[in-house]
N, C-alpha and C positions, 0 to 999 in steps of 0.2 A: 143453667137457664131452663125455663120448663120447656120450652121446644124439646129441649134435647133429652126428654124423658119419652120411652116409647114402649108402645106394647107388642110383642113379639111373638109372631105367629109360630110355632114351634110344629114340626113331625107328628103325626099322629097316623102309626101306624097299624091299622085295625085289623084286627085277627078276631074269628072264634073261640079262640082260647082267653082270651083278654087281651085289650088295648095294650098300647108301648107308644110312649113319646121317649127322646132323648134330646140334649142338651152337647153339642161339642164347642168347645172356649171357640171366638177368633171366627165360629163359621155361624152360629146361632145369637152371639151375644159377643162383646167387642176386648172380650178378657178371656183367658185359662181362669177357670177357680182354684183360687188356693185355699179355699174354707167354705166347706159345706153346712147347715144349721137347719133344722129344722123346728118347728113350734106346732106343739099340740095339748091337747088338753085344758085348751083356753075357754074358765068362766062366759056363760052370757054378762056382757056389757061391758068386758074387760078390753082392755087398750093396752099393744104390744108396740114397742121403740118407742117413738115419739124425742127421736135425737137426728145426728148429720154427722156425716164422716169427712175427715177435712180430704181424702186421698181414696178411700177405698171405694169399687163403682160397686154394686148390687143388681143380683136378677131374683125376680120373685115368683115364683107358680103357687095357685093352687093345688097341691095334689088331690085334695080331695075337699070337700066342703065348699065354702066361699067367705071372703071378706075381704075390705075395702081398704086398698092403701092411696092415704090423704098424703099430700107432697107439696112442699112449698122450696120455689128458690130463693134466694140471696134479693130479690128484688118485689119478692111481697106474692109474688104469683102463684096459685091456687089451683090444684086439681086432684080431682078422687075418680081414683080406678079401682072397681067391681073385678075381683077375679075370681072364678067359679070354672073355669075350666082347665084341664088338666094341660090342657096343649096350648095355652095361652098363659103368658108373662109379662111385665115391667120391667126394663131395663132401669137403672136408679142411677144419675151420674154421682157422682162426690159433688157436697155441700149442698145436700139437697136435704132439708128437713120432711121428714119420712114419719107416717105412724099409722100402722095396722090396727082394722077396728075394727067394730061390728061382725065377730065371727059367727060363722053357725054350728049349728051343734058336729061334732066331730069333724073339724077342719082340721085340715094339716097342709099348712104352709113350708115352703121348699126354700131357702137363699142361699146362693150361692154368690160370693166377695170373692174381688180379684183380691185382697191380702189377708194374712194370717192377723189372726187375732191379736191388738194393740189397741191399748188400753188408751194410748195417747191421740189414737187417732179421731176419738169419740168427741163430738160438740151438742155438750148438753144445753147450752145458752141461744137460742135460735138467734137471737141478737148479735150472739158473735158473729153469725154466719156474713154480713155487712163488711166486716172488716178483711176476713181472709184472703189470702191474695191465691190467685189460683192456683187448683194445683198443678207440680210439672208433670208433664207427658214420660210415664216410665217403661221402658224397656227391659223388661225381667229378661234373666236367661231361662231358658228352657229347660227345667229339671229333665235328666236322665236318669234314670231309673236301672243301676247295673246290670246287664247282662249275665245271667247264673245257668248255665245249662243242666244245673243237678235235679236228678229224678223227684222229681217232690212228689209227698204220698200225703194221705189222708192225714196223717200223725200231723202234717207241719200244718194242717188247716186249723183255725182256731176262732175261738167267740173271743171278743173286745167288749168288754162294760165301759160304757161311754158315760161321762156326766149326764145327767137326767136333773139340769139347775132348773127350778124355779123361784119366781122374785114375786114376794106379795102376794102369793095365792092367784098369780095373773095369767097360769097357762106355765107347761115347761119346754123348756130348752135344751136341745142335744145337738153337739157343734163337735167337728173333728175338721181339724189341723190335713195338708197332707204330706208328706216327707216329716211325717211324725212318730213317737212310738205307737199310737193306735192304726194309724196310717202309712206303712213303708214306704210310699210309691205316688207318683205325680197324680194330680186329676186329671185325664183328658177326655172324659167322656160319662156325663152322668145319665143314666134313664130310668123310668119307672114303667112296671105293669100295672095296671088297673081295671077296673068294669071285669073281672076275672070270674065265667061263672062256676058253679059247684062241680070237681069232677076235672078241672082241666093239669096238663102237665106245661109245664113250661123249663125253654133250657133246653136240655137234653144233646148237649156238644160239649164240645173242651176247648180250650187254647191256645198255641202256640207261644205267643206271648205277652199276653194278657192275666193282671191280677184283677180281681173283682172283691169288693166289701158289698155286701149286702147285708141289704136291712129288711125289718118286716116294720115298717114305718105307720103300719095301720093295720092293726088284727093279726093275723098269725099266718106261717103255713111251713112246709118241713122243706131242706134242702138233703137232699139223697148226694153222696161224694163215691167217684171210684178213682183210685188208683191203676187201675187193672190188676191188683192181687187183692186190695180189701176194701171194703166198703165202709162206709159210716155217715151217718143221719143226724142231721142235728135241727131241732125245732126252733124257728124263730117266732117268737110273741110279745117282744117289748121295744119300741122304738129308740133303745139303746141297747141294744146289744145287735152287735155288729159281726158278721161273721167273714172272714180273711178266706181268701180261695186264691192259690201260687196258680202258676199256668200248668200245661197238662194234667187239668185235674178233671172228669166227665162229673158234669154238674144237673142236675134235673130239678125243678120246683113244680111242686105236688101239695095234696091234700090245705087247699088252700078254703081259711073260714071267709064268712062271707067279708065283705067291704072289703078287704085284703089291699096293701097298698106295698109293691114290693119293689124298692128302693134299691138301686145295683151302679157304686161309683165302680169305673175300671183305669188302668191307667196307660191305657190306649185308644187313638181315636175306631172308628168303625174301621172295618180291615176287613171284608171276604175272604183274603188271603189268610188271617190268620184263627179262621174257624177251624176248628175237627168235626167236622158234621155228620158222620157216621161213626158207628160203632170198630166199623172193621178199619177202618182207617184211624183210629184212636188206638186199636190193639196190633195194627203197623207200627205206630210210632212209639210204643212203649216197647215191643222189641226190638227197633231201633237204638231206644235210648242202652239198652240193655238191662 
């Protein structure tokens, strides 16, 4: 029903260094994401989805730019939301005919789906949407994410080349799975920096137990990694390539180009308790580990 489509005031929390909004399932939006996707490098005048999922819900942000997602339910009903703000969303229910349009120059749109990617669950006929009987109310289990207490070092950190699909010349697409090989580990908490100006550091802690994949989802900028015995640097500049970060690992984001849009799923919700937020307490814990 279109009632039941809503726009969702998200966290925005403002720093000097650049903005951070985040995303936690169940507390901001009424699902866990199990599939992240992004869309960028969309032509002026081009039209992205324009389909309906018979089961899966969708959340949509702008991360940066703006454009307009048109929305029709099962009973003919009609509405178009304007999204240009970073801390502002669309909740999408299932059987909701959906299509992104009128982008602006370097937009990058954010979805996040409560399911993995199924091919069957796609309703390209809007007319079918008349017939489908609702969908049921499902109960996932909770992915866990094993417990590993082994000293992870710099070595085990890695870049992921992600599909970079595009269809028609109409803008690309980069989607990762989670409890996959690009992705080891549950989503439960997505966020992004942004408005980031020249010169700022961002990061700068570790984690207890916390994996992170980040992205440079718009322009570039370097993630500096220590172990406590070595270090290594690795540049992000393409909104497919994904970089893997285990927990106790001291992470910093730096030398960041302008528009900069820096994309960080983790697979823990927010946790005070499970920062390292000093130095010296990061090289506690590593002579702990031994």
């Amino acid at each position: 029903m279109i009632e039941d489509i809503k726009i969702v005031s998200l966290p925005k929390v403002e720093d000097e260094r650049g903005n951070l909004s985040y995303i936690e399932g169940r507390q901001h939006i009424p699902f866990r994401p199990q599939r992240a996707y992004w869309i960028y490098d969309v032509p002026g005048g081009e039209v992205r989805g324009s389909h309906a999922y018979r089961r899966a819900q969708e959340f949509i942000v702008a991360l940066s730019g703006s454009f307009d997602v048109t929305l029709e339910d099962k009973e003919g009903n009609r509405r178009q939301i304007s999204l240009n703000r970073s801390y502002h969303g669309v909740y999408v229910p299932p059987q909701t005919w959906r299509t992104l349009e009128n982008f602006s120059t370097n937009a990058l749109g954010l979805i996040l789906s409560s399911t993995k990617y199924d091919e069957e669950d796609y309703v390209w006929d809007k007319s079918q949407l008349e017939t489908l009987p609702l969908p049921a109310v499902e109960y996932e289990e909770e992915p866990q994410l094993n417990e590993d207490s082994r000293r992870w070092t710099v070595d085990d950190c890695k870049v992921e080349e992600l599909p970079a699909d595009t269809e028609l010349r109409r803008g690309y697409l980069t989607a990762v799975n989670e409890m996959s090989e690009q992705l080891p580990f549950p989503v439960k908490r997505v966020f992004y920096i942004y408005d980031i100006p020249s010169g700022s550091i961002r990061g700068a802690h570790a984690h207890y137990k916390a994996w992170q994949a980040i992205v440079a989802a718009s322009s570039s900028f370097e993630v500096v990694l220590d172990d406590g015995e070595k270090t290594r640097t690795f540049r992000l500049d393409r909104p497919y390539r994904m970089l893997l970060v285990p927990p106790g690992i001291w992470c910093h984001l730096h030398d960041f180009a302008s528009a900069s849009v820096a994309l960080v799923l983790t697979s823990e919700p927010f946790s005070p308790a499970d920062y390292i937020s000093s130095w010296q307490e990061f090289q506690d814990y590593k002579r702990h580990q031994g």
